[in-house]
C-alpha positions as CSV (number, residue, x, y, z in Angstrom):
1,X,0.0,0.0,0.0
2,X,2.8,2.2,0.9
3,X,4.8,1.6,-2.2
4,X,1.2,2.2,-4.4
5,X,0.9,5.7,-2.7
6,X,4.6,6.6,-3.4
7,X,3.3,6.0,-7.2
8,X,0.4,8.0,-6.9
9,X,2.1,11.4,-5.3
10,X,4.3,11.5,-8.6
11,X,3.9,15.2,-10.4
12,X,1.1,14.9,-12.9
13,X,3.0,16.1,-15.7
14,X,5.3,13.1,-15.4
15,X,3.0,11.3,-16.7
16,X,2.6,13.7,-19.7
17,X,6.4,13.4,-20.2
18,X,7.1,9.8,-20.5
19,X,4.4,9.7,-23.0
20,X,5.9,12.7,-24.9
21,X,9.1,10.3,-24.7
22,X,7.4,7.3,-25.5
23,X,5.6,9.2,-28.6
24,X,3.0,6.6,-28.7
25,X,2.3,6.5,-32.4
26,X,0.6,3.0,-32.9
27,X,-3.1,2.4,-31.5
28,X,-1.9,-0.1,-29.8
29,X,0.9,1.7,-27.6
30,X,-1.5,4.3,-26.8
31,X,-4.1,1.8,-26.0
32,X,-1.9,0.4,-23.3
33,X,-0.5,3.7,-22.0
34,X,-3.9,5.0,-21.1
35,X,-4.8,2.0,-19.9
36,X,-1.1,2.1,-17.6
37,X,-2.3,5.0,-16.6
38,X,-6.3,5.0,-15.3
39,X,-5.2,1.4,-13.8
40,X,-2.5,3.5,-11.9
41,X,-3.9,6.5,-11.0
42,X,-7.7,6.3,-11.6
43,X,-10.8,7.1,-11.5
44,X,-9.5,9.7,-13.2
45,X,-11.7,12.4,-15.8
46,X,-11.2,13.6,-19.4
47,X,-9.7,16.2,-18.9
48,X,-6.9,15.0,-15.9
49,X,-6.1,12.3,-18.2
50,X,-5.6,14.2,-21.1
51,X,-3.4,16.7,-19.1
52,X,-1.3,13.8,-18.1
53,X,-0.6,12.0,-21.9
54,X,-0.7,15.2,-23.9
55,X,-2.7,13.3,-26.5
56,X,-5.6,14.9,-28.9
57,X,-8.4,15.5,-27.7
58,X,-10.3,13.5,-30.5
59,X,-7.4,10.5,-30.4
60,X,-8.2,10.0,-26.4
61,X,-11.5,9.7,-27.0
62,X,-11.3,7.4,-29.7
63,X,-9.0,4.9,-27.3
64,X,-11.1,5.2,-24.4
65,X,-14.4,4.3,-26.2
66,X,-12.1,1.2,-28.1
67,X,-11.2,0.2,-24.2
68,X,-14.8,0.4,-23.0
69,X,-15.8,-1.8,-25.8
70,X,-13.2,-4.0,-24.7
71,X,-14.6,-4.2,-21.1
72,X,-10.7,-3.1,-20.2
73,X,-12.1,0.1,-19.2
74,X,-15.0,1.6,-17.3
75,X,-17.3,5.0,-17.4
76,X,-18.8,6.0,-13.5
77,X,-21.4,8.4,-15.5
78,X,-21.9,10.0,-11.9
79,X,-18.8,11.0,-10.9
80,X,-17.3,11.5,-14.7
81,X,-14.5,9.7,-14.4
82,X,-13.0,6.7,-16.1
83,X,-11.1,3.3,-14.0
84,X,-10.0,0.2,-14.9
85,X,-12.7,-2.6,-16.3
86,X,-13.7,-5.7,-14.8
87,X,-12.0,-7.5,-18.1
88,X,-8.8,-6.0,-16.2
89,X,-9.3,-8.2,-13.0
90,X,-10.3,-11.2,-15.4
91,X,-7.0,-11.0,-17.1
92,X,-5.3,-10.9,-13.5
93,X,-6.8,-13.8,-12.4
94,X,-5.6,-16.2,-15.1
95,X,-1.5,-14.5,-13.9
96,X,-2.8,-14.9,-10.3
97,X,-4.0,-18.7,-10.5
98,X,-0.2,-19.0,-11.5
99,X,1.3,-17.6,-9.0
100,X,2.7,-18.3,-6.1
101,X,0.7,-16.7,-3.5
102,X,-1.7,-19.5,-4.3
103,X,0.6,-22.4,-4.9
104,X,2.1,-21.3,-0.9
105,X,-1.3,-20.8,0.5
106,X,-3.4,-24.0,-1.4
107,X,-2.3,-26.8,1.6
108,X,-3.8,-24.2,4.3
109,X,-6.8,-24.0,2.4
110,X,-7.5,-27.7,2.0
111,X,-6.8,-28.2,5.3
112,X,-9.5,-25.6,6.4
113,X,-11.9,-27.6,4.1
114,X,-11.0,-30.8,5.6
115,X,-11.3,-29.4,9.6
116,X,-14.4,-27.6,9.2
117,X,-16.2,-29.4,6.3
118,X,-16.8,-26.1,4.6
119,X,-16.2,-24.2,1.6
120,X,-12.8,-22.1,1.7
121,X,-11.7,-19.4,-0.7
122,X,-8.2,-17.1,-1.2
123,X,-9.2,-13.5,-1.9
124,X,-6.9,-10.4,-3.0
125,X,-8.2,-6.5,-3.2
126,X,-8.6,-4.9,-6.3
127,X,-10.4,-1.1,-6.1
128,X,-13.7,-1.5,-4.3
129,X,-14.0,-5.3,-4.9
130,X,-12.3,-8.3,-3.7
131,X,-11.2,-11.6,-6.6
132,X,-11.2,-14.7,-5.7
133,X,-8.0,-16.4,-6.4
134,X,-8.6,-20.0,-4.9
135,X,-11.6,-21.9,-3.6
136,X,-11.9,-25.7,-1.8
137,X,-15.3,-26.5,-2.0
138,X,-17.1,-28.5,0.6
139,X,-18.5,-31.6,-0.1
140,X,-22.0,-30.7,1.3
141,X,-24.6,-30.8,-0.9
142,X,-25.7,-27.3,0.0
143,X,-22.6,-25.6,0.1
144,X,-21.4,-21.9,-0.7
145,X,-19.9,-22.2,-4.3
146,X,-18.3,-18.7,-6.1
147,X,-15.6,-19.4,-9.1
148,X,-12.2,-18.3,-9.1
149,X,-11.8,-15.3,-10.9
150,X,-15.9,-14.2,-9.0
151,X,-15.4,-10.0,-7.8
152,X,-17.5,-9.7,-4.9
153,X,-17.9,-5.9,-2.9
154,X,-15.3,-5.3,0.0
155,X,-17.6,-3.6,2.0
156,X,-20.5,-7.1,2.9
157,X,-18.1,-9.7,2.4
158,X,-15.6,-11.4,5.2
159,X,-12.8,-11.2,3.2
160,X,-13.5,-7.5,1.6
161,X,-13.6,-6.6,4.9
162,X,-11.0,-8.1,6.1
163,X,-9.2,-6.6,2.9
164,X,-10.5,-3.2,3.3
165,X,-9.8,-2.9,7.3
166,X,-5.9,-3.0,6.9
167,X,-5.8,-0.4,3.9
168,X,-3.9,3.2,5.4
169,X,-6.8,5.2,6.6
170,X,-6.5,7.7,3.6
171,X,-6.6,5.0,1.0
172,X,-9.3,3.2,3.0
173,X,-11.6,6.6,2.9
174,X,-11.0,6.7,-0.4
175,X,-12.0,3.5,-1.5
176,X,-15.0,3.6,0.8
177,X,-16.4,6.9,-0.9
178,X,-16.2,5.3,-4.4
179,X,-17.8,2.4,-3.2
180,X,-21.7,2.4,-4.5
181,X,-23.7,1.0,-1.5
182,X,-26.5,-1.6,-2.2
183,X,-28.3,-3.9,0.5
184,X,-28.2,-7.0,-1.0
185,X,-30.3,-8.8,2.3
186,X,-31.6,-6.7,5.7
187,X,-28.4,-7.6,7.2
188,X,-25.8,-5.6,4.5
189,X,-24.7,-2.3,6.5
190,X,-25.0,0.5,3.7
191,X,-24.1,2.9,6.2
192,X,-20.5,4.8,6.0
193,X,-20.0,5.4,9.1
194,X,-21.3,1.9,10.8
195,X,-18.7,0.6,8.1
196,X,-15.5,2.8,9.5
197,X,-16.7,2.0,12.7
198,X,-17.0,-2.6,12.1
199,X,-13.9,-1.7,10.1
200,X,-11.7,-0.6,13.3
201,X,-12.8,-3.4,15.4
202,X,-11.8,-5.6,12.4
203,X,-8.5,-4.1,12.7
204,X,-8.0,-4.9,16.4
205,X,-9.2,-8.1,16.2
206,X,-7.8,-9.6,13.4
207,X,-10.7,-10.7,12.2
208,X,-13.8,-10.0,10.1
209,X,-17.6,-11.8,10.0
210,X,-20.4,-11.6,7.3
211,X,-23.2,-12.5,8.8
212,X,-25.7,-13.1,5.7
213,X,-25.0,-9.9,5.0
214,X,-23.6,-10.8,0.8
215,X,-26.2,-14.1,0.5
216,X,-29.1,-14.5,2.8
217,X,-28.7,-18.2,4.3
218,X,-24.6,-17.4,4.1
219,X,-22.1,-16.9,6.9
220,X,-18.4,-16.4,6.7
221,X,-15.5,-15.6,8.9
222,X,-12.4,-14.2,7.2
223,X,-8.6,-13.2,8.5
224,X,-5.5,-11.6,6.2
225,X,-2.7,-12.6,4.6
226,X,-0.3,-10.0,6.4
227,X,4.0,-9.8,6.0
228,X,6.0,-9.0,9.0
229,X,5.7,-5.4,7.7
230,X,1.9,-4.9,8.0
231,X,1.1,-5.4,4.5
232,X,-1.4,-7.6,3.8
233,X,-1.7,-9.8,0.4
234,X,-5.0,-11.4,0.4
235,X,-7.4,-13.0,2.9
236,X,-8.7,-16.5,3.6
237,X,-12.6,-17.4,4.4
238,X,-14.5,-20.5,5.8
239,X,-18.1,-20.1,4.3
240,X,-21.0,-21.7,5.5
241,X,-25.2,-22.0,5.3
242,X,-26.2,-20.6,8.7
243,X,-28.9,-23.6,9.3
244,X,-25.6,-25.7,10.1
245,X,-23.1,-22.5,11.0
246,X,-23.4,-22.0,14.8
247,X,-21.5,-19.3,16.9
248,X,-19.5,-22.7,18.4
249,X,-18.7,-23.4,14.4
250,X,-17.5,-19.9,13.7
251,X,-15.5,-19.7,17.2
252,X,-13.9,-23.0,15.9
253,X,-12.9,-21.8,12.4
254,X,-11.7,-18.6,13.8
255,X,-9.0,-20.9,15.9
256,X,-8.1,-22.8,12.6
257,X,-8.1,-19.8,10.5
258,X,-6.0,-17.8,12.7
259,X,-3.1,-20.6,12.8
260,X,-3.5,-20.7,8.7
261,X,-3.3,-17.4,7.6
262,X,-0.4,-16.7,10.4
263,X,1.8,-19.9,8.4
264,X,0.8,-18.5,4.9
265,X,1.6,-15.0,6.0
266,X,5.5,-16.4,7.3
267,X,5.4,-17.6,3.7
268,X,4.7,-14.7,1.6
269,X,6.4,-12.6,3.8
270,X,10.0,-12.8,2.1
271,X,8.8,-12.6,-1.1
272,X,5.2,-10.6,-1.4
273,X,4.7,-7.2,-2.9
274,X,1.9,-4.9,-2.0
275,X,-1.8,-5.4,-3.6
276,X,-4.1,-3.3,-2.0
């Protein structure tokens, strides 16, 4: 997180000058330039963009509507600003399923599923949402079951939450004001403020709970992924149906997930790099 926010206080016009250096002539250069760039720095407008590549007016426009089409980038029509597409974290996800956060976290994850007989996913932030990297299904016929590669919202989820609680508080504020709030059961808290406020307790416990607050019928318990240096890489979460999830269950998988994600996290920690 650190080392993103070093990235972000760069000079605007830097930007503007390695593309003047560049001198992007091809579509495709200046395809993947802008795109560089709102993945970077975005949600960013028009006009900041276009102050930061120097490009023409009309040829920025034609790029960003070719990306839209694409689904590589996308248009917020309420706050005018463009950000990286969903296509983006798609593309991710086939690099991530090869890497080796999930080949040093996969035992851990079986092992959940074997100790508490349910389902068990690896999550990693991107923007407002969480991806899921890895999953070990349960072998319950009624079982929670979401694909690798699945974005799901930080702010209802255990692992989102568990994601979004370690973020600096700046970049956490941030995210939280671009996030667009929808109850998806009685239970989802659409509330700033009750959000900031679940979000510091997260923080000092170490964990986080959804308590059918994504999926009615769904409960989950989440911890981090975090390196010796308090950056955190992912999250892991046991999910469960609450008609066999009981506070005993979740006070059990808390136990089992705190000892996982502490030996994945002494894993990672020599070798990770900062996602959120």
């Amino acid at each position: 997180m650190t080392s993103l926010q070093k990235k972000t206080e760069q000079p605007a016009e830097t930007a503007g000058q390695a593309a003047t250096k560049k001198g992007p002539t091809g579509g495709l250069a200046r395809a993947m330039l802008l795109l560089d760039e709102i993945s970077q720095h975005g949600p960013l407008r028009f006009a900041q963009i276009q102050e930061r590549l120097q490009l023409p007016k009309a040829t920025l426009h034609r790029a960003l509507t070719e990306l839209q089409t694409e689904r590589l980038v996308q248009f917020d029509e309420r706050s005018l600003t463009y950000q990286a597409g969903f296509r983006v974290l798609e593309i991710a996800n086939h690099v991530w399923s090869r890497s080796d956060l999930r080949t040093l976290a996969r035992d851990q994850l079986e092992h959940l599923c074997e100790l508490s007989n349910e389902t068990v996913q690896l999550s990693v932030h991107s923007d407002t949402h969480a991806v899921y990297l890895d999953s070990v299904e349960s072998d319950n016929n009624v079982r929670m079951s979401m694909g690798v590669g699945t974005s799901i919202p930080l702010y209802c989820t255990g692992a989102g939450k568990a994601l979004l609680a370690l973020c600096p508080a700046v970049q956490q504020r941030d995210i939280i004001d671009r996030i667009s709030f929808k109850a998806f059961t009685q239970n989802t808290v659409t509330d700033k403020n009750r959000l900031l406020k679940e979000l510091t307790e997260i923080r000092q416990s170490g964990f986080a709970e959804d308590r059918e607050e994504h999926f009615a019928g769904i409960r989950c318990i989440a911890a981090p992924i975090v390196t010796c240096d308090g950056q955190t890489v992912a999250a892991v979460s046991i999910s469960g149906p609450t008609f066999r999830t009981t506070d005993d269950h979740t006070r059990q998988w808390l136990q089992w997930l705190l000892e996982a994600t502490a030996k994945i996290s002494k894993r990672v920690a020599p070798t990770s790099t900062r996602i959120c």
